[in-house]
C-alpha positions in Angstrom: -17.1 -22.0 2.6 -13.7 -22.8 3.2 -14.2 -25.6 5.4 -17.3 -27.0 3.2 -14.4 -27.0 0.6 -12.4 -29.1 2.5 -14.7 -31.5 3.7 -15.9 -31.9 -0.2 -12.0 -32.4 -1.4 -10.7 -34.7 1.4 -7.7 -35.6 -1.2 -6.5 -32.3 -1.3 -4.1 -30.6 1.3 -5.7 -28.1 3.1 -2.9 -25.6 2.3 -3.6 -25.7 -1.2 -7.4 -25.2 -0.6 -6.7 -22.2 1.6 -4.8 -20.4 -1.8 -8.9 -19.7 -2.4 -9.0 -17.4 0.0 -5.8 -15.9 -0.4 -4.6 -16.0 -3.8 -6.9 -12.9 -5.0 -5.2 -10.7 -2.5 -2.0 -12.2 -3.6 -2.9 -10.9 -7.1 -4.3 -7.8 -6.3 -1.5 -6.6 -4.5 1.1 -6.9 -8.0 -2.1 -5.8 -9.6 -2.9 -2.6 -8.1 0.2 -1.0 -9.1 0.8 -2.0 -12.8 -2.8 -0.7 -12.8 -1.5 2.7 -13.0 0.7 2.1 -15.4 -2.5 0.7 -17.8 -4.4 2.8 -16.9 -2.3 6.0 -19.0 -2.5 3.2 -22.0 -5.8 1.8 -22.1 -9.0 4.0 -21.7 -10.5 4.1 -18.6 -13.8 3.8 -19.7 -12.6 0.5 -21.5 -10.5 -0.4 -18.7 -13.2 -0.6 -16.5 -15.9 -2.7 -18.4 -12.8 -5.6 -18.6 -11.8 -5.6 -15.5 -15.6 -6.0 -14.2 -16.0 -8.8 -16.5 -13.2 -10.1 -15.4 -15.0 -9.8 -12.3 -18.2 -11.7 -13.1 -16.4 -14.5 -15.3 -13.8 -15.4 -13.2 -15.7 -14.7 -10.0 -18.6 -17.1 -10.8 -16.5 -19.8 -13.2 -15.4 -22.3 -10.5 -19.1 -23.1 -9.8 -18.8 -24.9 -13.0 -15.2 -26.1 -11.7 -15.9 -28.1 -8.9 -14.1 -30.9 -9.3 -10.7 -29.1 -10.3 -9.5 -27.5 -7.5 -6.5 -25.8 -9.5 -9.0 -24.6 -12.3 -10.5 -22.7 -9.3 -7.3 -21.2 -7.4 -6.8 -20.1 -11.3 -9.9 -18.7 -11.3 -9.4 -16.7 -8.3 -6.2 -15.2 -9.3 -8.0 -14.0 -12.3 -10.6 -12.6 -10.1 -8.1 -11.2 -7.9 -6.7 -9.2 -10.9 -10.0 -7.9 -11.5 -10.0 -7.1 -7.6 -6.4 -4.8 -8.5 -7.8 -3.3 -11.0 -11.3 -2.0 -9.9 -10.0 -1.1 -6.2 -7.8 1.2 -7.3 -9.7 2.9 -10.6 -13.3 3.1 -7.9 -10.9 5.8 -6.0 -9.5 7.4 -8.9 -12.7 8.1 -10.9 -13.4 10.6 -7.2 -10.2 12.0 -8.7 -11.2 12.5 -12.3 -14.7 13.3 -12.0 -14.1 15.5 -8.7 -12.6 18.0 -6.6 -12.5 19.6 -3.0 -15.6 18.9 -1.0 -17.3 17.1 -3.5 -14.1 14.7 -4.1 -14.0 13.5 -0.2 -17.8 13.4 -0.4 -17.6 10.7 -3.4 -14.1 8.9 -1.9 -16.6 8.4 1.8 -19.3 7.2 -0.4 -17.5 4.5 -2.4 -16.0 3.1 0.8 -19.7 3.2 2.3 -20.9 1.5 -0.8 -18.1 -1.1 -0.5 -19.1 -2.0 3.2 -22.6 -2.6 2.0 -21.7 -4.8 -1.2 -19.2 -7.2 1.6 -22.2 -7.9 3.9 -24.0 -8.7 1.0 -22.0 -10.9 -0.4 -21.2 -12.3 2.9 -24.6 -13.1 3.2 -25.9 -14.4 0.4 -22.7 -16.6 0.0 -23.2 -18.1 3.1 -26.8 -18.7 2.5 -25.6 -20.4 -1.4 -23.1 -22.4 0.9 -25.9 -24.5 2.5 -26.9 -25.7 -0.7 -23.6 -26.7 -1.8 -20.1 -25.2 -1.6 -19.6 -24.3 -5.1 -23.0 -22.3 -5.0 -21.2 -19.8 -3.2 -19.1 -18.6 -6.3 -22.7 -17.8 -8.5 -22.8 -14.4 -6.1 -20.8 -12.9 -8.6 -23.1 -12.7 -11.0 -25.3 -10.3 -9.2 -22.4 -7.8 -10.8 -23.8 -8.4 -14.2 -26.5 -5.4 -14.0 -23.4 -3.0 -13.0 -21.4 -4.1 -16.1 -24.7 -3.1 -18.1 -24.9 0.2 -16.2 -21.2 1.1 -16.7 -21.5 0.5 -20.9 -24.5 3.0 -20.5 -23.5 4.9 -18.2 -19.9 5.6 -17.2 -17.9 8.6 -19.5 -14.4 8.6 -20.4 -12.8 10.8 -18.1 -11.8 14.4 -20.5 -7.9 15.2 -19.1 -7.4 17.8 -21.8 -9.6 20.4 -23.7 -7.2 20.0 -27.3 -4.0 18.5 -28.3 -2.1 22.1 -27.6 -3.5 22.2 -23.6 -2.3 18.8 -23.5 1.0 19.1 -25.1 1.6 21.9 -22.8 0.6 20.3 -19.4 2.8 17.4 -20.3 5.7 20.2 -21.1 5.1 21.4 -17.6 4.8 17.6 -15.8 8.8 17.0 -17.4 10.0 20.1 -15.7 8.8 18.7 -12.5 11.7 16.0 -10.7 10.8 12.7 -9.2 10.6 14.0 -6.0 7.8 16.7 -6.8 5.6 14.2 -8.9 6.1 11.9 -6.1 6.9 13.6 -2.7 9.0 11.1 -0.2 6.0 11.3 2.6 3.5 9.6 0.4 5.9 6.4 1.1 5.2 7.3 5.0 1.0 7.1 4.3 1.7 3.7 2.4 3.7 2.2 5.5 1.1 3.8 8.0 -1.8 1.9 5.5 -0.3 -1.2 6.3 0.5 -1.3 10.1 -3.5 0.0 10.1 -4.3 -2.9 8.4 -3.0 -5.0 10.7 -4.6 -3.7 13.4 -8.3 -4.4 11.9 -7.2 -7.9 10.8 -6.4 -8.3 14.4 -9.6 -7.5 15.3 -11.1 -9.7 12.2 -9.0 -13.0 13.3 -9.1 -12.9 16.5 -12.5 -11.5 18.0 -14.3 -14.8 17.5 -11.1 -16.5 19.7 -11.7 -13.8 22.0 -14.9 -14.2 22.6 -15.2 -18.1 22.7 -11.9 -17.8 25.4 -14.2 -15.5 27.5 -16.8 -17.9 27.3 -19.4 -15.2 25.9 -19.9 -17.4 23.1 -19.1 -19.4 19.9 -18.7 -18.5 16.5 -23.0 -17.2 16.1 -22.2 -14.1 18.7 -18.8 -13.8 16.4 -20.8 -13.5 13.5 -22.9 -11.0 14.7 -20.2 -8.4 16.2 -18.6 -8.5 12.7 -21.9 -7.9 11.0 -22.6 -5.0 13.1 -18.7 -3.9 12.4 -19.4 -4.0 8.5 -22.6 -2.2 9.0 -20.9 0.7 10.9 -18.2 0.7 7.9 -21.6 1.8 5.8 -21.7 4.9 8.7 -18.2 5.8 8.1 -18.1 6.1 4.9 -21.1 8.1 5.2 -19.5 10.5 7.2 -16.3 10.5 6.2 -16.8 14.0 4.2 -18.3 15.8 7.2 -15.7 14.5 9.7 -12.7 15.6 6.9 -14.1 18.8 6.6 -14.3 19.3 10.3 -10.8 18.2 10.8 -8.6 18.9 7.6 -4.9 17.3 7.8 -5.8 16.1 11.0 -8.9 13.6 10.2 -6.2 10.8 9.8 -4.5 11.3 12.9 -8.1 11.8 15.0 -9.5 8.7 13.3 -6.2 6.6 14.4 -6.9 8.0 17.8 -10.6 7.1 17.9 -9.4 3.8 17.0 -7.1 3.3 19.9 -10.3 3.7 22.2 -12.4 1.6 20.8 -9.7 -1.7 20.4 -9.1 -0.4 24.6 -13.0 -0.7 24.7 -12.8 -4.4 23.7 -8.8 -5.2 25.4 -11.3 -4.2 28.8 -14.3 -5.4 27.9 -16.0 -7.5 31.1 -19.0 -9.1 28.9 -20.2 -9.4 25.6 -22.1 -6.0 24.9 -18.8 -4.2 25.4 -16.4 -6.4 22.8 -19.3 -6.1 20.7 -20.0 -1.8 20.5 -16.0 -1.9 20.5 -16.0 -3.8 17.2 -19.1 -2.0 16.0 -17.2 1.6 16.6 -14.0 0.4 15.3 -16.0 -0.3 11.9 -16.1 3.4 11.3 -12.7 3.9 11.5 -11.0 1.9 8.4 -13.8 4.4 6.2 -12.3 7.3 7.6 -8.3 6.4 7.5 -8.4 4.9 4.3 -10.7 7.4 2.4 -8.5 10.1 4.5 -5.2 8.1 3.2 -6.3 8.5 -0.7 -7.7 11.8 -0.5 -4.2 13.3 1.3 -2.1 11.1 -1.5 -4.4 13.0 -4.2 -3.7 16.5 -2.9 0.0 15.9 -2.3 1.0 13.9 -5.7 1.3 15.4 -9.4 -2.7 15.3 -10.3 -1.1 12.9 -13.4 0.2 10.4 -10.7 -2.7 10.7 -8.7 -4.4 7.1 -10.1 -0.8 5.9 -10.0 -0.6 6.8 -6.2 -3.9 5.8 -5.2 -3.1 2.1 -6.6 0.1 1.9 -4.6 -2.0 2.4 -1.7 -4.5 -0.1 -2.4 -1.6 -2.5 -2.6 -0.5 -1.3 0.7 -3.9 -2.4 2.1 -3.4 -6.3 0.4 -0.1 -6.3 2.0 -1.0 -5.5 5.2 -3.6 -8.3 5.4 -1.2 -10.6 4.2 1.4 -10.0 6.7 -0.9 -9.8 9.8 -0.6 -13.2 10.9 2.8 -13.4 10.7 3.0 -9.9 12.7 1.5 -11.5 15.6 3.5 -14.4 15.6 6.4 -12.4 16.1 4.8 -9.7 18.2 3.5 -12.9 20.7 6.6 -14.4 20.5 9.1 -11.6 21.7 6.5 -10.1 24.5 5.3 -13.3 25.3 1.6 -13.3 24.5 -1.4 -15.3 23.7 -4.8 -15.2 21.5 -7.6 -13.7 22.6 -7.5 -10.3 25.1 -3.8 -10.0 24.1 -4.3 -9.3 20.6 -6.2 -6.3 21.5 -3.8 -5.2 23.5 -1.4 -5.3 20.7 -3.9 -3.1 18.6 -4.8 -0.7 21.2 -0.3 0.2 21.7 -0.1 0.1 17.6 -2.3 2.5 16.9 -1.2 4.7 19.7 2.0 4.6 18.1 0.7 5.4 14.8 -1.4 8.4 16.3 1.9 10.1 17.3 3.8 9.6 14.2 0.1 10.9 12.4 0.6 13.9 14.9 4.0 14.6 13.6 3.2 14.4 10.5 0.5 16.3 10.0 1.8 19.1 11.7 4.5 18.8 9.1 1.8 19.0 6.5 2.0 21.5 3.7 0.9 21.7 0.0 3.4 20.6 -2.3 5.0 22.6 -5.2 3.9 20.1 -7.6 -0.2 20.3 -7.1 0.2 23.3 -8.4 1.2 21.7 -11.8 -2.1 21.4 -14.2 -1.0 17.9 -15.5 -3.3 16.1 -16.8 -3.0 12.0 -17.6 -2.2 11.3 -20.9 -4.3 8.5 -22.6 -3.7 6.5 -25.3 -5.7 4.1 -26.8 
């Protein structure tokens, strides 16, 4: 819609217009960690019916807002608020509600859910677009049904039994130091969650470049290769549970590995069909790192910092799609490459890189003194 945008707002510099896009992931990514902070203030429950209003309101507004493109950038910080706040709390509720088996089951399913809610709002935005550009925003109201559901249906997650388990678990949580609420490696999985992101927005940016500069198309065939990719995000999440239990400390490190072969499968690619099953495969693989990510920060934190932890990481993501493009710059600049095959390239040697600090790591891997705390996170209302 961007460009639809543009072309309606001809007085208005195309930077400006572009803050749209990114000014929600600007926003989310302060947002995502002051969310656990709230989150030991506010009730969840309470916490989560706001920030999905939030959602619908601010999401849908600048239809009504056309003609003030500042009222909409606004708009779409507020909405990218919302975006740092429900992110974040989706993962954490797997944490509350859920252990083991049944916790990596419910982290895979969120993400799966998640791929299925972008292509249908990809979708039906696009398809609001061709009537006119502010349509677009009105695809947020199709959230209003899951507000209703979550004031029916969604409990307040129960941390302690009474006041005297409570008091106790916090008495144990102070005895613990900084460093055993909060190990040092769960820094490492927030660094690795950014260069990963990098490497999918590589994929994201460039694979329409790539395949117009191979003359396999235009922007249609584009379309369709990341449609497939978002639909096979759907089949990772899916299996993310299996493929964790099946793996253990390692599913990161495999799924970083997996995802070196398929950005080779496109970096070769000799026609279409290939570059296109590469970007469908490497749709699975975000699922599993990401789900695997938050699932390894939940077992290795204090269970009281666990939401705390979890929205770091969700910031992590936001940053790394923030800095991509200026990653390549400087990648293309010192090695002297282009757009197009060389991006992939780029990928392919990243995650390689990644698999053997993964390999390192995980090897290195051991439960922490300070899961064995029962803490429990405090609310206050």
């Amino acid at each position: 819609a961007l460009a639809d945008i543009m072309a309606a707002n001809p007085t208005v510099a195309p930077t400006t217009i572009l803050l749209i896009q990114t000014a929600p992931y600007a926003a989310a990514i302060f947002m995502a960690p002051i969310y656990g902070a709230i989150s030991r203030k506010i009730k969840k429950r309470t916490l989560a019916l706001a920030a999905i209003a939030t959602f619908i309101v601010f999401g849908a507004a600048p239809f009504f807002l056309s003609g003030s493109i500042p009222a909409i950038i606004f708009c779409r910080v507020m909405f990218g608020v919302a975006i740092g706040v429900l992110v974040p709390m989706a993962v954490g509720l797997c944490t509350d509600f859920f252990e083991g088996k049944e916790r990596a089951s419910m982290i895979g399913l969120v993400q799966a859910v998640a791929c299925i809610g972008g292509i249908l709002f990809q979708t039906a935005g696009g398809y609001l677009c061709t009537i006119s550009w502010n349509c677009c925003f009105l695809i947020y109201l199709i959230s209003i049904p899951i507000l209703i559901f979550a004031y029916f249906a969604l409990p307040e997650p129960q941390y302690a039994a009474n006041e005297e388990e409570e008091a106790a678990q916090k008495a144990e949580i102070e005895k613990l130091s900084f460093k055993e609420k909060f190990p040092p490696i769960v820094w490492l999985f927030y660094l690795e969650v950014i260069v990963f992101m990098i490497t999918i927005l590589i994929l994201v940016n460039n694979i329409a470049i790539f395949i117009t500069m191979e003359g396999w198309g235009g922007s249609i065939e584009a379309g369709y290769a990341l449609s497939v990719h978002s639909l096979f995000g759907f089949i990772g999440g899916l299996i993310f549970a299996p493929f964790t239990r099946v793996f253990k400390k390692w599913t990161v490190a495999v799924a970083i590995l997996l995802a070196a072969g398929c950005f080779a499968l496109i970096w070769f690619a000799q026609n279409y069909f290939m570059a296109a099953a590469g970007c469908a495969l490497v749709g699975i693989i975000p699922s599993l790192i990401l789900c695997g990510t938050c699932n390894n920060i939940s077992n290795t934190v204090a269970p009281a910092f666990a939401t705390i932890a979890v929205s770091f990481c969700v910031s992590a993501q936001y940053i790394g799609q923030f800095i991509q493009p200026y990653f390549s710059d400087v990648v293309n600049s010192i090695f002297g490459l282009g757009l197009g095959r060389d991006g992939f390239m780029v990928a392919t040697a990243t995650c390689l890189v990644l698999f053997v600090v993964l390999v390192i790591q995980s090897a290195l891997m051991k439960e922490p003194e300070a899961k064995r705390a029962t803490a429990v996170l405090t609310q206050e209302s």
